[in-house]
C-alpha positions as CSV (number, residue, x, y, z in Angstrom):
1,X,0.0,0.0,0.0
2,X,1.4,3.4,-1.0
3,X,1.8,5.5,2.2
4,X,-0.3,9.0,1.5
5,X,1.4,12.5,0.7
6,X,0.8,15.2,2.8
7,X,-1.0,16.8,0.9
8,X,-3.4,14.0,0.7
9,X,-3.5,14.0,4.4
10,X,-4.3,17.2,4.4
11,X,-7.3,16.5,2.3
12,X,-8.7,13.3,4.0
13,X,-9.2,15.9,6.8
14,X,-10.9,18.7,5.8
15,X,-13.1,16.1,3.7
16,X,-14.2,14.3,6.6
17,X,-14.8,17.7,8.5
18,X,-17.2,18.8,5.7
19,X,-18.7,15.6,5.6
20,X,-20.1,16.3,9.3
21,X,-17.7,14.8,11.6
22,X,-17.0,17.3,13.8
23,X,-15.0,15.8,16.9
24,X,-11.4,15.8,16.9
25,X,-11.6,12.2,18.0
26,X,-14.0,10.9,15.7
27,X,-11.9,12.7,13.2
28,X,-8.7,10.8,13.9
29,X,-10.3,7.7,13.6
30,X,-11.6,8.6,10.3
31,X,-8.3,9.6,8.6
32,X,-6.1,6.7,10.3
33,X,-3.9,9.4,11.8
34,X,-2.6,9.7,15.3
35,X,-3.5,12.3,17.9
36,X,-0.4,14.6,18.3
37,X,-0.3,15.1,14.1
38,X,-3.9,15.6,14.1
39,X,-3.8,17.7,16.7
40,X,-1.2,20.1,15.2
41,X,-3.0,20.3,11.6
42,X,-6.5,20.9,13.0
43,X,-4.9,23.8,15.3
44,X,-2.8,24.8,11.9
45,X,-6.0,24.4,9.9
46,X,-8.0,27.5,12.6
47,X,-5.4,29.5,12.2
48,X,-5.5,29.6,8.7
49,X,-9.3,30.2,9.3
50,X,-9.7,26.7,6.8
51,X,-11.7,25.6,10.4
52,X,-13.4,27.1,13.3
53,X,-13.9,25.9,16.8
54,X,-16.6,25.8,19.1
55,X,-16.7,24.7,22.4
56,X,-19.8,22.9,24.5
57,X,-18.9,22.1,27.9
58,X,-15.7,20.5,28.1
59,X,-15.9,19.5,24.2
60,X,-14.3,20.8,21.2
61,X,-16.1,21.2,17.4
62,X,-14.9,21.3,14.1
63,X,-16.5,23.5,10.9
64,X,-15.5,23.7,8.0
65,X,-15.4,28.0,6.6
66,X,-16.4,29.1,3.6
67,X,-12.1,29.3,3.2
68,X,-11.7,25.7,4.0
69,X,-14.7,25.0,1.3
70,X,-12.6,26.1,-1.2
71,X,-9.7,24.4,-0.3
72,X,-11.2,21.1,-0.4
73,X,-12.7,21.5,-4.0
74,X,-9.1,23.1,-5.3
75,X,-7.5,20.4,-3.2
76,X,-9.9,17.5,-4.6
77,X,-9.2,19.3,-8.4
78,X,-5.3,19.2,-7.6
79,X,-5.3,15.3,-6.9
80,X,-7.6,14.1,-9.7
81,X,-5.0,15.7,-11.8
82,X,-1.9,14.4,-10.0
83,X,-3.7,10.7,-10.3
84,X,-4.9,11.7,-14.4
85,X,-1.2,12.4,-14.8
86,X,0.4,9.2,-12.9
87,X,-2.2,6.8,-15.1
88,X,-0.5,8.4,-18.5
């Protein structure tokens, strides 16, 4: 199995975010990646205003912005070419 690119990685997450899974937990499980990573993209990913947080009690929320929205479809654009290209 081919190990994934980070930009790929990068991808699975805000995909699964706009999908509806908002926890950060749920969220790891869903992209096979490990909590410390996860942890640093997610907080990388608010900054960049890609996400926003939102806290209920003691628990922590994902959204995707109108930013991150356009990320994902330029990302998803960006790696059906890469794979059009690596077929050819």
């Amino acid at each position: 199995m081919k190990k994934r690119s980070r930009l790929e990685m990068y991808f699975d997450i805000l995909k699964t975010v706009k999908r509806g899974v908002r926890k950060p937990t749920r969220i790891m499980y869903r992209t096979n990646l490990s909590w410390i990573p996860l942890m640093k993209i997610l907080d990388s990913f608010v900054s960049e205003g890609l996400l926003i947080t939102s806290t209920k009690k003691t628990h922590r929320f994902y959204e995707l912005t109108e930013k991150g929205e356009t990320v994902v479809q330029n990302l998803s654009r960006a790696l059906e070419w890469e794979r059009r290209i690596q077929i050819e």
